[in-house]
Wavefront OBJ file of the C-alpha trace (Angstrom):
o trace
v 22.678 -4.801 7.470
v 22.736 -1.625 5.704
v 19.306 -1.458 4.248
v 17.823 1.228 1.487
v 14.261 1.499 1.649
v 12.045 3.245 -1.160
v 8.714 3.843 0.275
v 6.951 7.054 -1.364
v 4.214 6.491 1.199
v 5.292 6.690 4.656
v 3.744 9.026 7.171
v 3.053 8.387 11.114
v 0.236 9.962 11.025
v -1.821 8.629 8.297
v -3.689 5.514 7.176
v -3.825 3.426 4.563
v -0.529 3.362 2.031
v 1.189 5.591 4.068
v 0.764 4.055 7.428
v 1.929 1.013 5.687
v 4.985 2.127 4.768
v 5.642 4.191 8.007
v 4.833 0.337 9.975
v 7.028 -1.100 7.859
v 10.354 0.805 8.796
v 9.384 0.799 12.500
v 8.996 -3.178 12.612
v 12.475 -3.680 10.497
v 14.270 -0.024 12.448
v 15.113 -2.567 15.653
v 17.089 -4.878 13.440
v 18.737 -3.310 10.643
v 20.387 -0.102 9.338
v 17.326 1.814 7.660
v 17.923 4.251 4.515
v 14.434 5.725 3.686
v 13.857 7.604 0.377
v 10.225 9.352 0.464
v 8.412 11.871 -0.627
v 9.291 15.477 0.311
v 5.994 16.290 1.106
v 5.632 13.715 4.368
v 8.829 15.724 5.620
v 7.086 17.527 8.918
v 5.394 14.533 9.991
v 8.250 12.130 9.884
v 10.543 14.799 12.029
v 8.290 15.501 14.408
v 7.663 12.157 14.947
v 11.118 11.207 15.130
v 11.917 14.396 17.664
v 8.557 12.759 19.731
v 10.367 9.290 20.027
v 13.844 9.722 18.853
v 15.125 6.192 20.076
v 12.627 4.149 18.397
v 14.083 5.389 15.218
v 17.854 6.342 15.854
v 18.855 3.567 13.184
v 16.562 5.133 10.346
v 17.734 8.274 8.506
v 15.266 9.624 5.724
v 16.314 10.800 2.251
v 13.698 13.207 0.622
v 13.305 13.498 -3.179
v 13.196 17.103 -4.057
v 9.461 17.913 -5.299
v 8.915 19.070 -8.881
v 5.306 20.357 -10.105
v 4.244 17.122 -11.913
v 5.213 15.299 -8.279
v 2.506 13.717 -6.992
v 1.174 15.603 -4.062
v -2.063 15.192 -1.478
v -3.279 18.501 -2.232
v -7.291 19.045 -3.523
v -6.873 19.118 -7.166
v -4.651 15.747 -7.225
v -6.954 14.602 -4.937
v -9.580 15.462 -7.618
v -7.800 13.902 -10.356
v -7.563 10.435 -7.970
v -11.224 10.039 -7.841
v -11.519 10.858 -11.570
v -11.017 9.500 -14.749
v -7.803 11.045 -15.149
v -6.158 8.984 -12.743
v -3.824 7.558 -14.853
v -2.666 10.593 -14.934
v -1.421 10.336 -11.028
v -0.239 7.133 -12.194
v 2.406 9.054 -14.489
v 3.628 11.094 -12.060
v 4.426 8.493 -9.061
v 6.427 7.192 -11.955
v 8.403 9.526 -12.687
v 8.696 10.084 -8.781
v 10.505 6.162 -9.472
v 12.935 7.924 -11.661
v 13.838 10.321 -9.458
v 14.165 7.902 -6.507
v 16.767 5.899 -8.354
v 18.276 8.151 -9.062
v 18.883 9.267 -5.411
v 19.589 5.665 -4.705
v 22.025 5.613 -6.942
v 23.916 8.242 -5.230
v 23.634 6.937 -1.690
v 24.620 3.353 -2.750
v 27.980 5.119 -3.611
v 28.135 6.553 -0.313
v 26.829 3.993 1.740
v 27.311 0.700 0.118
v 24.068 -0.829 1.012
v 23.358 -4.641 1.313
v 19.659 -5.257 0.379
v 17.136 -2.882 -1.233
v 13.632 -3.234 -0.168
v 11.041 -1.541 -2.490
v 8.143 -0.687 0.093
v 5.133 1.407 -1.272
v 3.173 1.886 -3.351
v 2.364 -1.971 -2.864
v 1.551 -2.183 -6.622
v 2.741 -4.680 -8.632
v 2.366 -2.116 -11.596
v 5.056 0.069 -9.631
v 8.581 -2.146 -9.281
v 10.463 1.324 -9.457
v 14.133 0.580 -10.656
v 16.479 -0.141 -7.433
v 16.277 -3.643 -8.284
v 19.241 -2.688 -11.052
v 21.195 -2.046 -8.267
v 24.382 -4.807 -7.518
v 22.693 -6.191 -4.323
v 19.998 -8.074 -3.449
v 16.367 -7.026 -3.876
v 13.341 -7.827 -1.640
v 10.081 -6.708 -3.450
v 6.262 -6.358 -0.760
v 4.121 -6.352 -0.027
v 3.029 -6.103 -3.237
v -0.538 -5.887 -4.045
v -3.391 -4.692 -6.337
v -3.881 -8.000 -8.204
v -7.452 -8.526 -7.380
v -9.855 -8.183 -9.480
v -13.437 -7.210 -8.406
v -15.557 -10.130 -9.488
v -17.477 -9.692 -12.110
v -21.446 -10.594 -10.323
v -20.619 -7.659 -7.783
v -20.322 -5.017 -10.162
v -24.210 -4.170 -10.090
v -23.466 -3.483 -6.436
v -21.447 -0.689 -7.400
v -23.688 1.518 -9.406
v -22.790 2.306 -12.984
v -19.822 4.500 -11.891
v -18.309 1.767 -10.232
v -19.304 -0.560 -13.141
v -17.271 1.438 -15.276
v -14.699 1.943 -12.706
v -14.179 -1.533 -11.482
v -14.991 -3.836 -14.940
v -12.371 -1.417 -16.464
v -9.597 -2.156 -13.927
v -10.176 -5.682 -14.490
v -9.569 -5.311 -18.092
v -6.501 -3.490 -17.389
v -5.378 -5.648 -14.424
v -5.334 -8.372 -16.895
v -3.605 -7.180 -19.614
v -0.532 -5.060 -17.179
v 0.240 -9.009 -15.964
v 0.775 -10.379 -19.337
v 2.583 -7.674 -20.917
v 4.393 -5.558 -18.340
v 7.607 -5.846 -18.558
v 9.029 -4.389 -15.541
v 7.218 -6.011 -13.200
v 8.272 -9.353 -14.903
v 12.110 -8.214 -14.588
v 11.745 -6.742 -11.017
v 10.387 -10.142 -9.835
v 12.753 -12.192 -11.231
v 15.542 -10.456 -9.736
v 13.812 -10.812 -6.552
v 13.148 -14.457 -6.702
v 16.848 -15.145 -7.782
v 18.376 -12.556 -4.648
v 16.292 -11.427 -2.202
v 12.602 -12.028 -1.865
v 8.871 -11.463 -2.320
v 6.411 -10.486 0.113
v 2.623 -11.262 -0.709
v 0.549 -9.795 1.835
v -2.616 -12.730 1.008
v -2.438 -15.870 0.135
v -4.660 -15.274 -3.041
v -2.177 -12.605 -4.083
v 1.210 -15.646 -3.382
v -0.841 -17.494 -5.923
v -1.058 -14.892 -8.605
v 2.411 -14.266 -8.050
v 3.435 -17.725 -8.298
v 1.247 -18.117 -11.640
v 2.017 -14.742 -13.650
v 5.666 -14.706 -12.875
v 6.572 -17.694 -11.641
v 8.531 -16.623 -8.274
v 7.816 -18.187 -4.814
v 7.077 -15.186 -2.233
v 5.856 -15.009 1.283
v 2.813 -14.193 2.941
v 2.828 -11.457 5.589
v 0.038 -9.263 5.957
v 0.659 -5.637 5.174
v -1.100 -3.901 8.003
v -1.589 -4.767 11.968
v -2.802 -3.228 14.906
v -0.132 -1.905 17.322
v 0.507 -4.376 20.456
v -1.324 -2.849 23.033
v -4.784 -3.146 20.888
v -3.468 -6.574 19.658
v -3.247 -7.906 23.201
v -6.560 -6.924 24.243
v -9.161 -8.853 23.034
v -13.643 -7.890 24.052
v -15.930 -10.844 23.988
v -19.402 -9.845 23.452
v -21.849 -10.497 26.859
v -25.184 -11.925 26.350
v -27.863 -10.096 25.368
v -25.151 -7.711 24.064
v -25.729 -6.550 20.243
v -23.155 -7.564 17.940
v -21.117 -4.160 17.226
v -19.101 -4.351 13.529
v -16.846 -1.218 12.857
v -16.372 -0.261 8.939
v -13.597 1.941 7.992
v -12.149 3.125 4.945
v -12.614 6.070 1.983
v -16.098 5.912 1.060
v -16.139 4.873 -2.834
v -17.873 1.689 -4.242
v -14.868 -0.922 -4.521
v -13.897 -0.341 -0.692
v -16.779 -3.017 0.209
v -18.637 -0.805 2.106
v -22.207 -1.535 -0.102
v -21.432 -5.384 0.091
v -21.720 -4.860 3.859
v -24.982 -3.150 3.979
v -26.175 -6.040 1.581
v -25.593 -8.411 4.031
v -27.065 -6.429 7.235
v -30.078 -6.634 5.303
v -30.276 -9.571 5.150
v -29.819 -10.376 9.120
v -32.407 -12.822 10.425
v -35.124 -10.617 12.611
v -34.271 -10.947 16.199
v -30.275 -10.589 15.432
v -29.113 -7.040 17.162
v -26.473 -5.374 15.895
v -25.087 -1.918 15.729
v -23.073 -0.997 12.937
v -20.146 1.892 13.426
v -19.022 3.679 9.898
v -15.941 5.445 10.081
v -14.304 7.696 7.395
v -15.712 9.751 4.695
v -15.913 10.157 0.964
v -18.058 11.299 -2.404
v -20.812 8.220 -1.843
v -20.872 8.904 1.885
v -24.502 10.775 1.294
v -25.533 7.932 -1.071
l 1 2 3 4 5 6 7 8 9 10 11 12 13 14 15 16 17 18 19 20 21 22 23 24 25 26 27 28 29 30 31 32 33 34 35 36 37 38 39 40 41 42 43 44 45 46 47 48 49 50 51 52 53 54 55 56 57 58 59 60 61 62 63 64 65 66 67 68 69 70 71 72 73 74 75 76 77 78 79 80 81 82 83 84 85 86 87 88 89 90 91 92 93 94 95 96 97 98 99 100 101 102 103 104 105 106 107 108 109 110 111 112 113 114 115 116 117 118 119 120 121 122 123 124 125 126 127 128 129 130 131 132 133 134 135 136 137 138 139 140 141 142 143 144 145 146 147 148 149 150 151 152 153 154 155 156 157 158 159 160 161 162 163 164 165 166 167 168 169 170 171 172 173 174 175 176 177 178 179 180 181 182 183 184 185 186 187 188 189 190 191 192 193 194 195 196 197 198 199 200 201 202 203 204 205 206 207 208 209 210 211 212 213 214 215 216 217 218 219 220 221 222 223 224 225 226 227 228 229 230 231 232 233 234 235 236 237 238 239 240 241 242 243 244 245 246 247 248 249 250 251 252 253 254 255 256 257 258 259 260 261 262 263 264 265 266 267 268 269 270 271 272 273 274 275 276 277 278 279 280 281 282
């Protein structure tokens, strides 16, 4: 099939959102016609990435939306304004980005004639975009950013994060009731297409806000040659745990130390931290 693909996020050299979106296309690429719209600014990476391994990709073809100022962009002062409380603010402008993105969609389904749209990343459900309007069917995932942080943890988190975090639950709350487009955008979905939860938790949420059935896949995976190689820890070996991920309050990473603490005497373990962020001194 001829298949357009919005994922904002999608880089091949990157974690997180935009290695999601970048696995993604390469696990559907062997199978179907691939029509990526992205971000401008991910540009470099993807062609030199394609010009490294040309044949794993010689069914995808990328579609850039021209950048404007109020464009989201990784650059220091949006990356200020993500750890802030003007996020909503970055919020604003990935919609817009939506807009624009339709708007390009528009134009290739006109040229191309596509037979399924698949709206990729961001994973939020707060962020259907709007190629579901188009005249063909619509798969939706993984969508995420339903959970809520519950409510006992949030003295974990410092009063930053209790601000932070009991907010977002408010909000989370309230965007499930009354959103609209996220109501439509499902619905469409559940009637032609599909719905990818990437927990089961999540299928549940989806099933009881909106009332669509949707299927579970995990989001992220390790790449085969990891996959297939499994350690099994020798005796008298310490048990080794890797962490990694931005360092802020709701990524887990104080529930972790929590429960290290609390470790029987005698248990030996070594614990590997990877990544970086404003509470990695704290």
């Amino acid at each position: 099939m001829k298949v357009l693909v919005s994922a904002f996020a999608c880089n091949p050299y990157r974690g997180s959102e935009e290695g999601v979106g970048w696995g993604w296309v390469k696990a559907i690429a062997p199978y179907h016609d691939l029509y990526v719209i992205t971000a401008e600014f991910h540009r470099a990476d993807i062609e030199k990435a394609i010009a490294e391994n040309p044949d794993a990709l010689s069914r995808v073809r990328f579609f850039y939306v021209p950048h404007k100022p109020w464009h989201y962009a990784p650059t220091p002062g949006w990356m200020r304004i993500e750890m802030s409380c003007l996020k909503p603010l970055m919020n604003l402008a990935y919609v817009t980005w939506l807009k624009d993105a339709y708007r390009l969609g528009v134009q290739l389904h006109r040229e191309y004639h596509f037979d399924l749209v698949h709206q990729l990343t961001y994973i939020g459900f707060r962020f259907a975009g709007h190629l579901w309007k188009l005249d063909v069917p619509f798969v939706w995932g993984p969508v995420g950013g339903f959970a809520d942080t519950p409510w006992r943890f949030l003295p974990m988190l410092g009063v930053r994060g209790i601000v932070h975090y009991g907010g977002r639950n408010v909000i989370n709350s309230l965007q499930k009731r009354f959103l609209r487009t996220p109501k439509r955008a499902f619905r469409k979905a559940g009637q032609a297409g599909g719905i990818i939860a990437p927990t089961e938790d999540i299928r549940s949420q989806i099933s009881r806000w909106y009332g669509q059935q949707s299927e579970v896949i995990c989001e992220i995976g390790l790449p085969p040659k990891v996959a297939g190689n499994h350690s099994i820890r020798k005796s008298g070996e310490p048990l080794k745990i890797v962490w990694s991920g931005f360092h802020y309050p709701g990524k887990g990473l104080p529930f972790l130390l929590k429960a290290i603490s609390r470790l029987p005497r005698g248990v030996i373990w070594k614990l590997s931290i990877l990544g970086r962020g404003p509470y990695t001194r704290k």
